[in-house]
C-alpha positions in Angstrom: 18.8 -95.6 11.7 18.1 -93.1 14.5 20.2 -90.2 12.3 18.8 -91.3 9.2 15.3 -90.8 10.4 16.0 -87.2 12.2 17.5 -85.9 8.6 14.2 -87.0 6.6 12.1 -85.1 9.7 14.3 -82.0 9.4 14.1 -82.2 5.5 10.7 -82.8 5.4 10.3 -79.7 8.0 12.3 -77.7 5.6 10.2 -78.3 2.8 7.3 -77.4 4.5 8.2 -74.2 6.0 9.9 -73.6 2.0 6.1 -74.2 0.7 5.1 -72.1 3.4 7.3 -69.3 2.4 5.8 -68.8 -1.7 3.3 -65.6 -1.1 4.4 -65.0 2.4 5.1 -61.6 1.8 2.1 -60.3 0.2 -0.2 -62.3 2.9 1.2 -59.7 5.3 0.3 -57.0 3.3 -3.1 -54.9 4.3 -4.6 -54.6 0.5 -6.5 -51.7 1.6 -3.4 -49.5 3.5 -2.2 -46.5 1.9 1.1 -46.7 0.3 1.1 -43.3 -1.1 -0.6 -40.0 -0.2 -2.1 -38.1 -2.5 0.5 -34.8 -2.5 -2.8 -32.0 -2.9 -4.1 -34.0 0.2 -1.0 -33.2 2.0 -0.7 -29.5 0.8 -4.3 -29.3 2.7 -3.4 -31.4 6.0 -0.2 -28.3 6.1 -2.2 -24.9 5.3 -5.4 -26.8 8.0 -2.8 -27.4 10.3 -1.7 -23.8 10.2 -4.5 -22.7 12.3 -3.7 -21.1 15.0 -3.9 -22.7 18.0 -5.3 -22.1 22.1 -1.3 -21.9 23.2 -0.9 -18.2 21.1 -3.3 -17.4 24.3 -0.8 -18.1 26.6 2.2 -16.3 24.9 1.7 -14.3 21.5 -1.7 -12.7 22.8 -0.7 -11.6 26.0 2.5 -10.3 24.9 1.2 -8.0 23.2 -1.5 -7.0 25.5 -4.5 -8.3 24.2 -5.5 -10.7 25.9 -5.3 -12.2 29.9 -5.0 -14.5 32.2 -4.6 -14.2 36.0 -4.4 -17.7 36.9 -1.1 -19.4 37.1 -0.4 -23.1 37.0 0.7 -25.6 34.1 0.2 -22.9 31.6 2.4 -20.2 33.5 3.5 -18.0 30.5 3.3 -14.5 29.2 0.8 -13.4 31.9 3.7 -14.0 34.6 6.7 -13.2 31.6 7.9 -16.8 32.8 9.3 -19.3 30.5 7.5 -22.1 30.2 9.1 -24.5 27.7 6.5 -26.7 27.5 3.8 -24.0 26.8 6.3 -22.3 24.4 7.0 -25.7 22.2 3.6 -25.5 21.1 4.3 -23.9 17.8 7.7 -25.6 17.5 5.9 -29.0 18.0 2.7 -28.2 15.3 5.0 -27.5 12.6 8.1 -29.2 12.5 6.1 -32.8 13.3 3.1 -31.9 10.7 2.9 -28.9 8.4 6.9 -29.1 7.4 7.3 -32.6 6.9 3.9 -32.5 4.7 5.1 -29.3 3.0 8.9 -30.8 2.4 7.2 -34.4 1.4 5.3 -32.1 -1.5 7.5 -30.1 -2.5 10.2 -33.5 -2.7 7.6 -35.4 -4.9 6.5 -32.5 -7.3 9.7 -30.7 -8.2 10.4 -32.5 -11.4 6.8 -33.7 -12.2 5.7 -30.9 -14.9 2.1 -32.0 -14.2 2.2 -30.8 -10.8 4.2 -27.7 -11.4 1.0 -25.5 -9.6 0.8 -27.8 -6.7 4.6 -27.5 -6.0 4.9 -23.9 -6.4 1.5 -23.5 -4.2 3.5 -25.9 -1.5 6.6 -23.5 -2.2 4.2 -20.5 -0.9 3.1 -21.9 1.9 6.3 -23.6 3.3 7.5 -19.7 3.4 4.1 -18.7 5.2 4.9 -21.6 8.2 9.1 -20.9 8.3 8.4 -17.7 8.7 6.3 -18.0 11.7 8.5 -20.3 13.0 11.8 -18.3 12.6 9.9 -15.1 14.2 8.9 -17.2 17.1 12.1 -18.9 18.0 14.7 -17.0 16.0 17.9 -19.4 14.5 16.3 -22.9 13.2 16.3 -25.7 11.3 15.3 -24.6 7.6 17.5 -26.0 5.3 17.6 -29.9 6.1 13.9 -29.3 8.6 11.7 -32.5 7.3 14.0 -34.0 5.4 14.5 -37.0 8.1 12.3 -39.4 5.9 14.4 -38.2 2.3 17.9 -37.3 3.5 18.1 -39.3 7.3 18.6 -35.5 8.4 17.5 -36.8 12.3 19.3 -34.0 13.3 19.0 -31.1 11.6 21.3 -28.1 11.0 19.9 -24.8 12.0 20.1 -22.0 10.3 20.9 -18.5 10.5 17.3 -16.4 10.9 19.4 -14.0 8.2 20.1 -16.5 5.3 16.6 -17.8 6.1 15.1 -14.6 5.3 17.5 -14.9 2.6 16.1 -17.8 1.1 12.2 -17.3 1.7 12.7 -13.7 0.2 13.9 -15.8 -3.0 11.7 -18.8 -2.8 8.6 -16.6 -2.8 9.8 -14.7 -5.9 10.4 -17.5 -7.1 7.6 -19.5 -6.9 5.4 -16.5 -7.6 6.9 -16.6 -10.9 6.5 -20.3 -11.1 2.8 -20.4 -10.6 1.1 -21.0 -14.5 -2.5 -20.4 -15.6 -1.9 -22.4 -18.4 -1.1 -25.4 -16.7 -3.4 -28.0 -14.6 -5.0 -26.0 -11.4 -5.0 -27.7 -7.8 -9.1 -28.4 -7.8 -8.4 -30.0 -4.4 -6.7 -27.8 -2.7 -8.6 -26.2 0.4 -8.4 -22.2 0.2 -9.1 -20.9 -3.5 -9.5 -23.9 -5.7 -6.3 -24.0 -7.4 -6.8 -20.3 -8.7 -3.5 -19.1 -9.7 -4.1 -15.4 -9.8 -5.2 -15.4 -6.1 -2.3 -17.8 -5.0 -0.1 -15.1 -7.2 -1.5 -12.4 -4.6 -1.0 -14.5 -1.8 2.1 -14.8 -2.8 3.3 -10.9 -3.1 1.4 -10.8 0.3 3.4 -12.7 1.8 6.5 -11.1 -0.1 5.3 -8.0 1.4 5.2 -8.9 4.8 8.6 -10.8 4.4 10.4 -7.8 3.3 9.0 -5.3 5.7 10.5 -7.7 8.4 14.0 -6.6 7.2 12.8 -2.4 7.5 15.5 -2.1 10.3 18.5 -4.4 9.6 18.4 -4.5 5.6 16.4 -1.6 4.5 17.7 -1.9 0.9 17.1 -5.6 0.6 13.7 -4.3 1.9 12.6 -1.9 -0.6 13.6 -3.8 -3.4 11.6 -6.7 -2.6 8.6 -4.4 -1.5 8.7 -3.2 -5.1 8.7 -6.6 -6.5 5.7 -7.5 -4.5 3.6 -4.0 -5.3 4.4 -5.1 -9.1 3.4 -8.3 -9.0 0.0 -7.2 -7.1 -1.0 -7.6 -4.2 -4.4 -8.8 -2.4 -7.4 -6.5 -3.8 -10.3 -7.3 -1.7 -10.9 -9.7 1.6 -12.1 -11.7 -1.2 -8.7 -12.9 -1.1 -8.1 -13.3 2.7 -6.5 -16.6 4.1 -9.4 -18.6 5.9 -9.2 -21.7 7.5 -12.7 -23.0 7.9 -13.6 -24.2 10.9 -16.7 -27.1 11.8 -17.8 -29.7 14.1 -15.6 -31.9 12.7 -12.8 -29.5 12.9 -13.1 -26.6 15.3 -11.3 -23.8 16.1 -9.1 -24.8 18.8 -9.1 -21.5 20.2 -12.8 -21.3 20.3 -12.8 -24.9 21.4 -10.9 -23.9 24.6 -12.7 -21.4 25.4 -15.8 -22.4 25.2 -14.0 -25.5 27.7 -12.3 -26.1 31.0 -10.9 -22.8 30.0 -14.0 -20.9 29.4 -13.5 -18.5 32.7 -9.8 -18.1 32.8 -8.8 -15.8 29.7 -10.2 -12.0 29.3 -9.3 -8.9 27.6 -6.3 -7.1 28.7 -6.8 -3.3 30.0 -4.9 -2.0 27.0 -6.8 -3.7 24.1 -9.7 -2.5 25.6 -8.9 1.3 26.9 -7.2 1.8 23.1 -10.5 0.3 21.8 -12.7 2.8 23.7 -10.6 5.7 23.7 -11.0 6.0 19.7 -14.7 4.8 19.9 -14.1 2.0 18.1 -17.0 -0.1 16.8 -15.1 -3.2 17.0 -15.1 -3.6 20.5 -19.1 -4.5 20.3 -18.1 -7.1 17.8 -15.2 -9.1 19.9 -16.1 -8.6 23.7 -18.9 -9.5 26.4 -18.7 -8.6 30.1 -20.7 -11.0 32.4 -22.1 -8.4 34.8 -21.7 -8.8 39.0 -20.2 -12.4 38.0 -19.2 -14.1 41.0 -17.4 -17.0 39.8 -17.1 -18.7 36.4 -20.1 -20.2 36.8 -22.6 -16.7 36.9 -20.8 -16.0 32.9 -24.1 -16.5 31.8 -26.2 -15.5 28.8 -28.8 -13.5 31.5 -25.5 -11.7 32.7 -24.0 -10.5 29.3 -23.6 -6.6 28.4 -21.8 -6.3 24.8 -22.2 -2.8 25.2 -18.4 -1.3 24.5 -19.3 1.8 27.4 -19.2 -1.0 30.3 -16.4 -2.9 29.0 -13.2 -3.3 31.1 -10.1 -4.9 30.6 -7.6 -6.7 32.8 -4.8 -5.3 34.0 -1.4 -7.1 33.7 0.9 -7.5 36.2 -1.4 -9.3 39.0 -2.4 -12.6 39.7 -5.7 -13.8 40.7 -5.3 -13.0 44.8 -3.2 -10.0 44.4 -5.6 -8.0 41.7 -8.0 -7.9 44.0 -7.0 -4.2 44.6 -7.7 -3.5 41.1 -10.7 -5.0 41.1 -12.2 -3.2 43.8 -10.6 -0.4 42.1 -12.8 -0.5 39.0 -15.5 -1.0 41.0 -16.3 -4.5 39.8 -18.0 -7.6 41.9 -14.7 -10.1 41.1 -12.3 -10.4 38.7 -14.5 -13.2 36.8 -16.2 -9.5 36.3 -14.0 -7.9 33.8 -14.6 -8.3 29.8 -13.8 -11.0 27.5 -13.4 -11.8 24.3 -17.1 -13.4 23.6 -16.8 -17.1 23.4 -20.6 -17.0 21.5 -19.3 -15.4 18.2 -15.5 -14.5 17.8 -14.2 -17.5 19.8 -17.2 -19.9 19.1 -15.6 -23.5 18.3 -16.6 -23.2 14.6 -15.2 -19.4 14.2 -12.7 -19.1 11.3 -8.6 -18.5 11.7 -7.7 -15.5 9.3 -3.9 -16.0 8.5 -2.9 -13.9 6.1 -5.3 -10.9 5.2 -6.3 -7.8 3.1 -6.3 -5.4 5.6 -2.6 -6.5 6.6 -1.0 -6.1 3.2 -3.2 -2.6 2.9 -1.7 -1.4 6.1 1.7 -2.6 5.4 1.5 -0.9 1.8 0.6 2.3 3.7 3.7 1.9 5.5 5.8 1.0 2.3 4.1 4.2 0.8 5.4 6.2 4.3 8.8 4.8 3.8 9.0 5.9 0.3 9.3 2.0 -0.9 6.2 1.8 -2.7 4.3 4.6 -4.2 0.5 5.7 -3.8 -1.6 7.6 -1.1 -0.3 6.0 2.6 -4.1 7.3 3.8 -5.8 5.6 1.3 -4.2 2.5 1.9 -4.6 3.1 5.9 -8.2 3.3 5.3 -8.5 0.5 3.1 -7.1 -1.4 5.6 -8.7 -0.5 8.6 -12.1 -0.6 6.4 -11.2 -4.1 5.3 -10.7 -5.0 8.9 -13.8 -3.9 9.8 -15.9 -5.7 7.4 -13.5 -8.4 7.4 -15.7 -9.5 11.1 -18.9 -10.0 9.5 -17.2 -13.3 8.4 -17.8 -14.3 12.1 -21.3 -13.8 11.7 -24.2 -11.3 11.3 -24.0 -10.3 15.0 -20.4 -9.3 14.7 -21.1 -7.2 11.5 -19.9 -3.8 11.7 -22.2 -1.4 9.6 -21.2 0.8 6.7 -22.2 4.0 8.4 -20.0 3.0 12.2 -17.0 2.4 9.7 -17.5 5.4 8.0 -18.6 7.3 11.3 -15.2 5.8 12.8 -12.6 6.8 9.6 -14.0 10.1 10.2 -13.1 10.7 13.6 -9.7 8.9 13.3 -8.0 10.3 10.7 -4.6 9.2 9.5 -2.2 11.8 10.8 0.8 11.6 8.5 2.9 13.1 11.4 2.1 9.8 13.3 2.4 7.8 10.4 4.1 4.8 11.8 2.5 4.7 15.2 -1.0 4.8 13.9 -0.6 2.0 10.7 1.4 -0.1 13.3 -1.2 0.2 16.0 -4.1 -0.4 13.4 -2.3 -3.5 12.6 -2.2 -4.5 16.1 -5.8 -4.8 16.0 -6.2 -6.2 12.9 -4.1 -8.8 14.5 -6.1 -9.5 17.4 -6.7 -13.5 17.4 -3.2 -13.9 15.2 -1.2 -14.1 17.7 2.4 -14.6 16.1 1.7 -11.8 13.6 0.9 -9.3 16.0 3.9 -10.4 18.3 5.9 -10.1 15.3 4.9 -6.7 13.8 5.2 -5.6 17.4 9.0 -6.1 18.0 9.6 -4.9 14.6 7.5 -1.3 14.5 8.1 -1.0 18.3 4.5 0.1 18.5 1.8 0.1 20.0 3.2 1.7 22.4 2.6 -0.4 25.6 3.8 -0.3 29.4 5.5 -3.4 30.3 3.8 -6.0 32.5 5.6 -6.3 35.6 4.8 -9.1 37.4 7.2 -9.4 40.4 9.2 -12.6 39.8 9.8 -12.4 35.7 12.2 -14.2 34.2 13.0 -11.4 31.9 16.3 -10.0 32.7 17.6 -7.4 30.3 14.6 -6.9 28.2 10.9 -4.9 29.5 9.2 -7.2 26.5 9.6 -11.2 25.6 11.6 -11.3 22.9 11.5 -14.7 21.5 10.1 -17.9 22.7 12.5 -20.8 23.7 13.7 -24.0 22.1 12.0 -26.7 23.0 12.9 -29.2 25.9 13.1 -32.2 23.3 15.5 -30.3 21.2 17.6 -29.5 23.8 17.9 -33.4 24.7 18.1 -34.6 21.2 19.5 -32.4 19.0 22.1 -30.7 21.7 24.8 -29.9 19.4 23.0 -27.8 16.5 21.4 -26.1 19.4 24.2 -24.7 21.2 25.9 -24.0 17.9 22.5 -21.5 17.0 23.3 -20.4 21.1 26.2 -19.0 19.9 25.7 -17.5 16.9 22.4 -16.3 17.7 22.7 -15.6 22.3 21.5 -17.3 24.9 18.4 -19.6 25.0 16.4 -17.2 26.9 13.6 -14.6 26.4 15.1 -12.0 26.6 17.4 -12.4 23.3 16.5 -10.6 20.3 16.0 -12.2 17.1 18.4 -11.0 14.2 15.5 -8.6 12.3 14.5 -7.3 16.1 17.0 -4.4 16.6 17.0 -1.6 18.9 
């Protein structure tokens, strides 16, 4: 009797839990939770999360001698030529865990969807613009299977050769170019133009442009044929059809918002940004820097102290930290280093400035240098003009106080002539300002065109070895641990994991 009445209790608990069971599973779903993201929405969370970000400070800028810091610490980097992994993952880190796996995610959903055939060949575009910065930055990567962990279980991706990467974005932009339809339905949603198709089309060749100029030294050939292709297709006409990432309250500038920070007294303008910039008289300098007279400490950089006036500017010079530039301080004839010039956090670097990306005035200069090279036809002065001109007027977008007058341009064109016996030097060191803020690009354009010319900084204790310049940034730590294998495999195709190795398009 004892058994018979534990079997009805365990039946009767079966039953019960059964009857429990019927609409389990959609009681335990949230009715309001996404299940699928609209793919125009994720185009935009990729080209906003291409802004550029407070860690090109620490490396990009200050490689190329634009921008300073004396202090050392957690963010060690390009100011002491030390490798800092954790300061150098920062581009790594943006990318690969946001704007790739949105980009890939698009591209995945779209590609056989003829309604959406703008949208995918817009997310085409831009996946080029972000694997190029990252391939420039870190040199061998993961391209082919990068994003792909949620659609293939690629947890470990492959990386690739920089040279078959160029390879393929070379293609994928003409390719997409070409894919991009007037006729058909137009991205409304989609953050920078609208969904207009002929400026996307000129983004595109932009973006061609700059791709193939890369290859100048190590594929020349490939080079000039793809610089053709992208003159035909047409390239950007006006700043009209700049790259901007807007910036808010709700968004800022993370640059800007840095600065304007617990970082507000630590960054200033390197000595040769600003000596260049006075030395050719040139009316930008009023628009980008301040110089908190007699400050004492961080906290005199006040309003009462600031001189925008570009005679007193000084820069930083490289190579010192902030006991040992003391001589050089004294030297210049300044009260403390919180003294010399920096980039004004009220205008340029307020948190709610704009990120410029991919502009007019760099495909103009770039085309001048085509023209030089005898890839493109057309005047090379005309287009040097245009793009210093462009660059100029391309900083009222800051704000009015930043604005740079019709006359100073003209004034400035005028005494700065292109000089087509310095050809190269002067569109490649015109494109180091028009770099100033893009960080990557500059650091980019700089290994390839070798100029500006610059002296290296020196600071006792580098971890450069073989190289005067930083060469490449490092893998991150996290790679390293998880994805060992296809990291020493680019090691040995590509050299060692340090800065001082050359990526494949950086030759000597």
């Amino acid at each position: 009797m004892k058994i018979l009445n534990r079997y009805i209790i365990s039946l009767s608990a079966m039953l019960w839990l059964g009857s429990c069971d019927k609409g389990f599973d959609e009681m335990n779903i949230n009715p309001v939770a996404l299940t699928n993201v609209e793919p125009s929405f994720q185009l935009n969370t990729a080209i906003v999360g291409s802004s550029l970000t407070y860690g090109n400070l620490s490396y990009e800028t200050t490689i190329v001698k634009q921008m300073i810091t004396p202090f050392s610490g957690v963010g060690s980097a390009a100011n002491y030529n030390q490798d800092n992994r954790n300061v150098a993952s920062g581009n790594w880190t943006r990318y690969y865990r946001s704007v790739i796996r949105e980009l890939i995610d698009v591209i995945n959903k779209t590609k056989d969807d003829p309604k959406n055939v703008n949208l995918y060949h817009t997310a085409r575009i831009w996946k080029a613009y972000a694997f190029m910065l990252l391939t420039d930055t870190y040199g061998d990567i993961p391209y082919v299977q990068a994003g792909r962990g949620f659609i293939d279980d690629a947890s470990k991706p492959v990386y690739d050769s920089q040279e078959s990467i160029y390879t393929d974005i070379l293609k994928e932009l003409e390719s997409a170019i070409a894919g991009l339809d007037a006729t058909k339905t137009r991205v409304t949603r989609e953050v920078l133009f609208a969904g207009d198709i002929p400026k996307w089309k000129r983004v595109g060749n932009a973006l061609l442009l700059r791709a193939a100029m890369r290859l100048s030294k190590v594929k020349p050939t490939i080079a000039s044929s793809y610089v053709t292709k992208a003159v035909t297709g047409g390239l950007m006409t006006s700043n009209d059809d700049n790259v901007i990432i807007r910036h808010n309250a709700n968004f800022p500038n993370d640059v800007g918002n840095q600065l304007n920070g617990g970082q507000s007294a630590f960054f200033y303008l390197a000595k040769d940004f600003v000596d260049h910039l006075k030395s050719t008289s040139d009316p930008r300098l009023t628009a980008i820097s301040v110089r908190y007279i007699g400050a004492l400490s961080g906290a005199n950089q006040v309003e009462a102290r600031a001189n925008r006036t570009p005679a007193v500017q000084v820069g930083m010079p490289l190579g010192y930290d902030n006991t040992t530039i003391s001589s050089q301080v004294t030297a210049s004839g300044l009260a403390s280093l919180w003294d010399y010039s920096q980039l004004d956090r009220t205008r340029m670097a307020s948190p709610q400035a704009p990120t410029f990306l991919i502009t007019y005035a760099q495909t103009q200069l770039l085309l001048s240098e085509a023209i030089v090279r005898g890839w493109a036809t057309g005047d090379a002065a005309v287009a040097y003009a245009n793009g210093v001109r462009a660059h100029m007027q391309q900083l009222a977008g800051y704000g009015t106080t930043t604005t740079i007058p019709t006359i100073a341009i003209d004034a400035y064109l005028a005494a700065n002539p292109f000089n087509p016996s310095k050809a190269l030097e002067m569109i490649n060191t015109q494109y180091w300002v028009v770099c100033f803020l893009n960080g990557p690009e500059a650091f980019a354009n700089f290994r390839r065109s070798g100029f500006p010319v610059l002296t290296p900084n020196l600071f006792p204790g580098r971890d450069l070895k073989t190289e005067q310049f930083i060469r490449r940034l490092t893998y991150p730590d996290s790679e390293l641990n998880v994805n060992s294998e296809q990291v020493q495999l680019a090691i040995k195709r590509q050299g060692a994991d340090v800065m001082d190795t050359r990526v494949w398009w950086d030759v000597k």
